[in-house]
N, C-alpha and C positions, 0 to 999 in steps of 0.2 A: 308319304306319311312317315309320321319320327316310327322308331322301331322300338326302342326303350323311351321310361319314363327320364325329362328332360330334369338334369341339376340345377338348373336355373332359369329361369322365365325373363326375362328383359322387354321391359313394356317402352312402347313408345308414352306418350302424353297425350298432345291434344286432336284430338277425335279420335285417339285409342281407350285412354281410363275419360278422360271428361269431352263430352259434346261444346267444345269451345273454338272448334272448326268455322262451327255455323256463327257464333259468336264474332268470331275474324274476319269472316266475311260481311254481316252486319257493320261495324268498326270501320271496314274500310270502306265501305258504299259509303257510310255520313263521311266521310272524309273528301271521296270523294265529291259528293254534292256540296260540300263546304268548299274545295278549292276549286271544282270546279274543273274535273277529269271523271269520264267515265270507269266504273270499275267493276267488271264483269264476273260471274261465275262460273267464266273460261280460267280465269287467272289465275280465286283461288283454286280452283283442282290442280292449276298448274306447282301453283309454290306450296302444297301440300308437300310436309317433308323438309323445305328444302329451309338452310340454314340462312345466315343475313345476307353473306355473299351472294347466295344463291336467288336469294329474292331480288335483291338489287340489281343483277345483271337481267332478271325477268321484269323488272320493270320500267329499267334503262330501255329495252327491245321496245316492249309497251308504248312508253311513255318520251323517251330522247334521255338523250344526257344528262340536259341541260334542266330538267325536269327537279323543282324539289324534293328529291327521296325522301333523304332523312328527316325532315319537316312532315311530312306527312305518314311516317314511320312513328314518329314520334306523336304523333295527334290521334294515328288507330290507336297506338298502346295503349293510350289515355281510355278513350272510350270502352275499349275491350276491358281495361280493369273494372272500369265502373261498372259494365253490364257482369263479368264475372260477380263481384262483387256483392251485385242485387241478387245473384241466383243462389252464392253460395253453393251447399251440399247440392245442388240442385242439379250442376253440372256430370256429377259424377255418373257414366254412363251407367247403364243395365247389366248386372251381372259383375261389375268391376268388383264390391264388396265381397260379396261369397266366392268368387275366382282366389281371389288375396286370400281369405280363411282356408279354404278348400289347400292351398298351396301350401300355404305353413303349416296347417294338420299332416301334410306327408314329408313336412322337410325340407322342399323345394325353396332354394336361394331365391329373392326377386329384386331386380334391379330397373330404374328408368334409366330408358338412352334417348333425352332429348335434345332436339333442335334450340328450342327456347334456353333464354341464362336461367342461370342457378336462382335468382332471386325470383324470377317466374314460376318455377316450378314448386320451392319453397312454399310462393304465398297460397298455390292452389293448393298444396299438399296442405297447410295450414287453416282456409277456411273450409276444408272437406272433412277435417278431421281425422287425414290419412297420412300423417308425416311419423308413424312409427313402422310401417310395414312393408320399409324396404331397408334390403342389406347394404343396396349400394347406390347413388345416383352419378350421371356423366351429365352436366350441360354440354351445350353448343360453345359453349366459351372455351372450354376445356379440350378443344380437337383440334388441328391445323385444317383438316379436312373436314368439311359436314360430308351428311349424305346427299349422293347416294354412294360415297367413296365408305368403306366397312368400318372404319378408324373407329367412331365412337362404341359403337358395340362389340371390337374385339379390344376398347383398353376395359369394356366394362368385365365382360369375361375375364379378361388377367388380374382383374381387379378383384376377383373374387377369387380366383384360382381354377376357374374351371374352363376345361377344355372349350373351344369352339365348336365342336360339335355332340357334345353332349349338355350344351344349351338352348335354348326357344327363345327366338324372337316374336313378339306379336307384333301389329303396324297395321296403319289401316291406308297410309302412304303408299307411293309408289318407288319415291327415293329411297325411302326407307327397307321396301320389300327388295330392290336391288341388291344394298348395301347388305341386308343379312344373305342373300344368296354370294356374294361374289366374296364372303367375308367366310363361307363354307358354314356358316351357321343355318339351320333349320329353321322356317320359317311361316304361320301360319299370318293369311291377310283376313284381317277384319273390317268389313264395308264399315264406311261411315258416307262421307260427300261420293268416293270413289265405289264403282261398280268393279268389281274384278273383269279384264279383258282374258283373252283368250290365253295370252303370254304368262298372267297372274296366274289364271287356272293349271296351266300346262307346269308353271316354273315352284309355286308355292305349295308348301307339307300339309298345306289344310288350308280349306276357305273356308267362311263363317258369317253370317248375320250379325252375332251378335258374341260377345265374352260369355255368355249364356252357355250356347251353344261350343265355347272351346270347351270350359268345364265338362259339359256333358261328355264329350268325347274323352277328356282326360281321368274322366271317373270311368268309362267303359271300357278304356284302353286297359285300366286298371285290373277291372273286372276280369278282362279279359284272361290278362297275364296270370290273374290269380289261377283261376280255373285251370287256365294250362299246367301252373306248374302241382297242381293235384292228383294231375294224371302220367307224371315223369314217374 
């Protein structure tokens, strides 16, 4: 568990603030059935997290070489915006709004460090109504390395000026949950498609249901510290 209250929170994106995991996986089943490849819910847990490269080599494995990727990369995106699009505010998980308030009423820096480009994150942050409440954002465009290598959340860290280990990562990824530990940054996992295994539990500063539930802890942790220091 973090020991002091964290300078900076660095949120992953999708199925960490918005339910758009399950949306990706929708997106690419019709694509599937449109070209005419099976597309399992092996897969996405598999490329949760993981950048363009990352996905491509998992679905070269999948699929062959020789396989149309980026055509059918190109055909989820489509669909996935539409379906975003229809849900709007709709997407934004449980607990993601009062997490965000809760954080800037104590000060706390907040940054996304995602996989998806800039103009993805942009459009979600725009039809959520949440494109003022970050100090800083990293796309996947912006790193030589995705995760689960640490690159995008320690230039997000530099970015802001604060140490790496006096920031919080959230994730609900697996690449992602690597990349903040081998980056020495602190790191709570938040289920979404992914169940935490025993490696998550043993390796991670917090597990969690829900962004609900981090707050809670981050308000007791509070609590806590106060009470202590009434009694120095």
């Amino acid at each position: 568990m973090i020991n002091k209250e964290p300078e900076l929170v660095i949120f992953d994106m999708d199925g960490l603030m918005f339910d758009t995991e399950r949306l990706s996986h929708e997106a690419w089943t019709r694509t599937g059935e449109e070209n005419g490849f099976c597309y399992t819910m092996d897969i996405t847990r598999k490329k949760l997290g993981l950048g363009k490269k990352g996905v491509r080599a998992l679905f070269v494995q999948y699929f062959g070489a020789d396989a149309p990727i980026e055509r059918w990369h190109h055909r989820s995106h489509e669909i996935k915006r539409q379906l975003v699009n229809e849900q709007g505010a709709g997407i934004i998980k449980p607990g993601l709004v009062s997490l965000l308030k809760y954080l800037d009423g104590r000060g706390i820096k907040t940054a996304i460090a995602s996989s998806s480009d800039r103009e993805m994150i942009s459009h979600y942050l725009k039809i959520t109504g949440l494109p003022h409440h970050f100090d800083h954002i990293t796309s996947g465009e912006e790193v030589e390395k995705s995760k689960p290598n640490p690159e995008i959340f320690l230039k997000t860290c530099a970015a802001l000026g604060v140490a790496p280990e006096a920031s919080l990562v959230l994730e609900d990824a697996y690449s992602g949950f690597e990349a903040a530990r081998s980056g020495g940054i602190p790191v709570f996992f938040v289920e979404d498609l992914r169940e935490p295994d025993r490696h998550i539990d043993a390796g991670a500063d917090g597990v969690f249901k829900n962004l609900a539930e981090v707050q809670h802890f981050l308000e007791n942790r509070e609590a806590a510290e106060y009470n202590k220091s009434k009694h120095l």
